[in-house]
N, C-alpha and C positions, 0 to 999 in steps of 0.2 A: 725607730722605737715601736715594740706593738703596743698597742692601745690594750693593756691587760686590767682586768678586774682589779682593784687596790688591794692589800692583804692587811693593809692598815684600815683603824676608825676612822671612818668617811669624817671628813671636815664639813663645815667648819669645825675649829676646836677652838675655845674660849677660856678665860681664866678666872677662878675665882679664890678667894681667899680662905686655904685652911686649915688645918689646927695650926696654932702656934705659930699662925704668921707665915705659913708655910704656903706657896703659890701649889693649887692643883689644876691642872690640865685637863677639861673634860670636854667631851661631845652634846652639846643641848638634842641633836638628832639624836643619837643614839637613846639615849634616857626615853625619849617619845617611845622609841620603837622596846624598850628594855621594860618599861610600864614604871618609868618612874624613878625618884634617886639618883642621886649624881655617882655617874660612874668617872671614876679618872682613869686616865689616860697615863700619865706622870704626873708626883709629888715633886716638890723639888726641897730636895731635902740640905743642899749646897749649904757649907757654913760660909758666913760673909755676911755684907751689905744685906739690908733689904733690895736698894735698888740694884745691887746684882740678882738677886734672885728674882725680882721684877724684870731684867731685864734678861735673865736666861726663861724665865715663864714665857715673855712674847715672841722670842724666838718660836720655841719649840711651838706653842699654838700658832706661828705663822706657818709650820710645815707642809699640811697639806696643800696651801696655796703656793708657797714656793714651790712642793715637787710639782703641780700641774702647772706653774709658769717654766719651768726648767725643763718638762716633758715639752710642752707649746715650741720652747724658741731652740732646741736642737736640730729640728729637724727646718728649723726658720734660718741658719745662719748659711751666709755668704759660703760659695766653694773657694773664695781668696785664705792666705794662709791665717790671717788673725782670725777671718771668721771660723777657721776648721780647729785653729790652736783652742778658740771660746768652746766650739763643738765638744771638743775633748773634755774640758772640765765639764760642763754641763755635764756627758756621760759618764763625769767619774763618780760628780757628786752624786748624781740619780743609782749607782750601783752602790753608791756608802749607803745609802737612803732603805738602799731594798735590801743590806745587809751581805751584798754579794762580794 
């Protein structure tokens, strides 16, 4: 994997509650650097549960730590065949990730 510049909002990303009950997904860095205001990232606008929408909120604010845990252990797994089978996901999900 190359170790590329992110094209995404640097994480962390955190959640907070808004209009309507509605989870938004923002960067506290980013805002420092934007002068201020909550920039989101995603709404989650999902009709359902609250705790689905709480729990698709923490997902996606877990993003950018999954994709750098996911970049980390591809190039960490075993040459045995489960550890190359895990390899393969790891890089599929990081190409869903990067939209490729």
């Amino acid at each position: 994997m190359k170790n590329e510049k992110a094209k995404h909002t640097p994480g962390p990303w955190v959640i907070y509650a808004g209009n309507e009950g509605k989870p938004v997904i923002h960067s506290p860095e980013y805002e420092k650097n934007a002068g201020g205001g909550i920039i989101g990232i995603a709404v989650l606008q999902t009709v359902g549960e609250e705790s689905q929408r709480q729990a698709n909120a923490a997902l996606i604010a877990a993003a950018p730590e999954l994709m750098n845990a996911c970049q980390m252990a591809v190039n960490e797994m075993p040459g045995n065949e489960q550890g190359q089978k895990i390899a393969s996901m790891l890089r599929a999900a990081i190409a869903k990730a990067e939209g490729k």
